[in-house]
Structures are given as C-alpha cells and as structure tokens.
C-alpha positions in Angstrom: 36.8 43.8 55.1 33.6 45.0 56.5 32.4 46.0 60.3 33.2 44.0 63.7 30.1 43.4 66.0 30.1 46.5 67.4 30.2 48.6 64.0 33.8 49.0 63.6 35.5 48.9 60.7 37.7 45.8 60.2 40.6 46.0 58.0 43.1 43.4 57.0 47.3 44.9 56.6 49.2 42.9 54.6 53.0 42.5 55.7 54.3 42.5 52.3 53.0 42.4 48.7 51.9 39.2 47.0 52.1 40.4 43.5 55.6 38.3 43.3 53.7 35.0 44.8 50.7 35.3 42.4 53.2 36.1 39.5 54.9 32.9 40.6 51.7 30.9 40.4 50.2 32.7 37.1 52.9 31.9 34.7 53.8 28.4 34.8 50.0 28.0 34.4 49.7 30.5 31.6 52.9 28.6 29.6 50.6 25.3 30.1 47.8 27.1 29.0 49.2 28.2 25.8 50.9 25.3 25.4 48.0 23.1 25.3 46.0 25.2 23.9 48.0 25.3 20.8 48.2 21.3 21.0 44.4 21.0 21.2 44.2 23.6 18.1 46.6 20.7 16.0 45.0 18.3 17.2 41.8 19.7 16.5 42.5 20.7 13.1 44.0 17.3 12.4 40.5 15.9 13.2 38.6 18.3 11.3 40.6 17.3 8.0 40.4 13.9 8.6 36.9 13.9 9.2 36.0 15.8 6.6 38.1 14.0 3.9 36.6 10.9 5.2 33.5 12.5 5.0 33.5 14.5 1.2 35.8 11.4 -0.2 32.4 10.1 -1.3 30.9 13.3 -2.4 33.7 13.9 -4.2 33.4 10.3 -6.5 29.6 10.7 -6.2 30.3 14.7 -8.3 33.3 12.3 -10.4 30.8 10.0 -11.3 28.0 12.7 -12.2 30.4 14.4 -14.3 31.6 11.2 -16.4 28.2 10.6 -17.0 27.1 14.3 -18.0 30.4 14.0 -20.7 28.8 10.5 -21.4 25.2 11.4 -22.1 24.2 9.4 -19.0 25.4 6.0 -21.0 27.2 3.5 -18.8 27.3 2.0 -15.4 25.4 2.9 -12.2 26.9 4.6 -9.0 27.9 1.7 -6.1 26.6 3.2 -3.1 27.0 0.4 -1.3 29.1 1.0 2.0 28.8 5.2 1.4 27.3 6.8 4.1 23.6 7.2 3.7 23.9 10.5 2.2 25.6 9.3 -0.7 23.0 6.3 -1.0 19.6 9.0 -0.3 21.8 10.8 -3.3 22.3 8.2 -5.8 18.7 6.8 -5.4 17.5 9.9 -5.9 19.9 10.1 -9.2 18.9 7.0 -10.5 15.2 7.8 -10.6 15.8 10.9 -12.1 17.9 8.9 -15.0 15.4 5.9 -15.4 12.8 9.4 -15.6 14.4 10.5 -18.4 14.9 7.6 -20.5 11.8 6.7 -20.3 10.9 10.3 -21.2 13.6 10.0 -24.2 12.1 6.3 -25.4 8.5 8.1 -25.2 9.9 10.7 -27.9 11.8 8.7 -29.5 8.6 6.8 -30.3 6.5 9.7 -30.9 9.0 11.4 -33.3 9.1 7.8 -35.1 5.5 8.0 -35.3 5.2 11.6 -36.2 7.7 10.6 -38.8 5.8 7.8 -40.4 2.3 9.4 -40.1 3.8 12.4 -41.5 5.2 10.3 -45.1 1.5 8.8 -45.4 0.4 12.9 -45.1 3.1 13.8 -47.7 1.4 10.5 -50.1 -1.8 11.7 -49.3 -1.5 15.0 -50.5 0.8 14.3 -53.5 -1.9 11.8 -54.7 -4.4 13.9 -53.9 -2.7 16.5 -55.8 -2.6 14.0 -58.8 -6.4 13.8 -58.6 -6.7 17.8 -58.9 -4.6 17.9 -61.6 -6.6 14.8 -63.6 -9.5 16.7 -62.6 -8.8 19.8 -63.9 -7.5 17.8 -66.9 -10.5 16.0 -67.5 -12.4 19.7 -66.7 -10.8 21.2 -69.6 -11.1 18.4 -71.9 -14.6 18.4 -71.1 -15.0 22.2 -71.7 -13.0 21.7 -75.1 -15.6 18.8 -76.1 -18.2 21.1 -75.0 -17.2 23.8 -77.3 -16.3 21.8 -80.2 -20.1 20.1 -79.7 -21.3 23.7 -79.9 -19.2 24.6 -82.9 -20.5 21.2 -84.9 -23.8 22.1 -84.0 -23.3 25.8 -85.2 -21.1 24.7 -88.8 -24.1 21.9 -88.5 -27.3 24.4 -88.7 -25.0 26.9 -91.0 -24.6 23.9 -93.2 -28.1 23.1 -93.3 -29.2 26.5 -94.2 -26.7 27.4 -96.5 -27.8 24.0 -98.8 -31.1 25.2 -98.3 -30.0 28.7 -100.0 -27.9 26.8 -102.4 -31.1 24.6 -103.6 -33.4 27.5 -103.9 -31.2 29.3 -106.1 -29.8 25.9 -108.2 -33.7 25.4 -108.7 -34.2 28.8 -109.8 -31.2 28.9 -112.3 -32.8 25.8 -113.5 -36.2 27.3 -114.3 -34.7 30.6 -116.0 -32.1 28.6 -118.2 -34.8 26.4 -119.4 -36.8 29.3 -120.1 -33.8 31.5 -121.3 -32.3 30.8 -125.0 -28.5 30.2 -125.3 -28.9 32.8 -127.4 -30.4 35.4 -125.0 -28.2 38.0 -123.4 -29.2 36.9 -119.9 -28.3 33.2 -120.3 -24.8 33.7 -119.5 -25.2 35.8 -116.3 -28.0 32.6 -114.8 -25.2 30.2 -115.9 -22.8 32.1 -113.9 -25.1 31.7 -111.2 -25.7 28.2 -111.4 -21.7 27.3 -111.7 -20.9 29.1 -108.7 -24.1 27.6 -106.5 -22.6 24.2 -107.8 -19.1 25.1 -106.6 -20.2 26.5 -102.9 -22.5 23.2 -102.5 -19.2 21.7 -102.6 -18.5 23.7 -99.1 -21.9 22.1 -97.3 -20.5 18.2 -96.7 -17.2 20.0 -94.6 -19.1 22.1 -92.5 -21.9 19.1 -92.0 -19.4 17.1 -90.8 -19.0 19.2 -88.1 -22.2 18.4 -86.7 -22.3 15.9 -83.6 -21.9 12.3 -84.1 -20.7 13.0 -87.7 -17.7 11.2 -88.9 -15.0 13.7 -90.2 -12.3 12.6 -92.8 
C-alpha cells in the first residue's frame, strides 16, 4: 500500500478472499444491465420506426404524387403541402416552379412551332407562285425567241422574194423582146417560149414567200 513515515513498507493481509462478495454484487447488476439494455434497444428501435414513418409518410405521397404526375404528363391537381413538415413544403414549391417553368416553356413552343408553321405555308405559296412566274417567264422567253426567229425567216423568204421577182422580171422582159423579135416560125421561138412559161409559173412562187415578210397577212 505504499511506505509508513519512517520508510517502511506498509502492506494490507486480507483474512479471506472477496472474489465471492464482488461476484455477489457483479451479477445481479450485470442481469439489470442486460436486461435494460435490451429494453432500451426496443424501445429505441420502436422510436426510430415511428419517427421515421412519421417522418418519410410525406416523402413517400410527395414521390406518389410526382410519379402520378410523371404517368400524367404533369396534367392535374397540385401537391397540398399544407400541414407537411417544411421539407415537404421547401419541396413542392420548389416543384411547382419548376412545372409553371415548363409550361410556360411548352406554351412558348407551342406558339413558335404555330408560327413556324404558318410562316412556313406563306414560304411554300411564295415559292410555288414564284415558281409559276419562272415557268411563264420562260414561256414567254421561248415564245419570244420563236417570234424572233420566225421575224427573221419572213424577213429572209421576204428579201428572197424580192429578188427572185426581180430575176423573174428581167428574164419575163427579155423573153418578151426575143419573141417579138423571133418568128413563130424560127427554130429558137419555141426554146424563149419555154422560157417565158416557166418564168410565168415560178412568179407564181413570189406572193407565198412575200407573205412571209413582217406585218404581212398570210392566208
């Protein structure tokens, strides 16, 4: 136990052994020990469950009520928050804002699409009747290069006309002189007669190709 005053050594003899007495003492208070130990572990589980059914009970309709409205497209009534625990309410305001977000968002597109829609018919018009106007165009293009060449052809038949019934009278007149001259009698007058029948018959091919000509009337 230590040293006396004087530096001797102090020692303590037990008359008999107290492991019996402390055995007596240790095991009733271990038995209560475990007992309510065990008790408090119940009990403590009890509350733990309780609490936390009273506590996810409105997570659990808040995740019902998202899930309704996920197999709904969002359509139908709000959440009630009121009387959840503040959670819940921080939760469902924050899901409502998120919802009015997005229909607005969907309204916007909705508009837009009608208006891409609509702008995109007055396009598909536009360019249909614009295509018209080609086409006429071209139409009036070609009947415009077909009037040009015909002009170029009456004015062609119209100077070939001209000069051919030029020809014509210069060899009619000619004929003329040498049958007057020639005797019906004289070998030659039937080769200038010849001559002057078939001038008379191509002078019958000049009116035809005059009427050719520009501003000519053709029957």
């Amino acid at each position: 136990l230590g040293e006396t005053q004087r530096g001797e050594g102090a020692a303590l003899w037990l008359m008999q052994p107290i492991d019996d007495t402390v055995r007596e003492l240790t095991t009733p208070l271990l038995r209560q020990f475990v007992l309510y130990g065990l008790l408090a572990v119940v009990l403590a589980t009890l509350a733990a469950g309780m609490a936390t059914r009273s506590v996810l009970r409105p997570f659990h309709a808040f995740v019902a009520y998202l899930r309704w409205g996920d197999a709904t497209n969002g359509a139908g009534h709000r959440f009630d928050s009121g009387g959840q625990p503040r959670e819940i309410e921080a939760l469902n305001e924050s899901f409502e804002q998120l919802m009015d977000s997005i229909d607005v968002k969907r309204k916007e597109l909705v508009r837009r699409t009608t208006a891409l829609t609509a702008a995109n018919a007055v396009l598909s018009d536009e360019i249909r009747e614009r295509e018209r106007v080609e086409s006429a165009l071209l139409e009036r293009d070609e009947q415009l290069r077909q009037s040009q060449k015909l002009e170029a052809i009456g004015t062609l038949a119209g100077g070939i006309a001209h000069d051919f019934n030029n020809l014509l009278t210069a060899i009619k007149g000619f004929t003329e002189l040498l049958l007057l001259d020639f005797d019906q009698r004289d070998p030659r007058y039937p080769f200038a007669h010849e001559i002057q029948a078939a001038a008379n018959r191509r002078a019958a091919l000049t009116p035809p190709l005059a009427a050719f000509r520009p501003k000519q009337g053709l029957h």
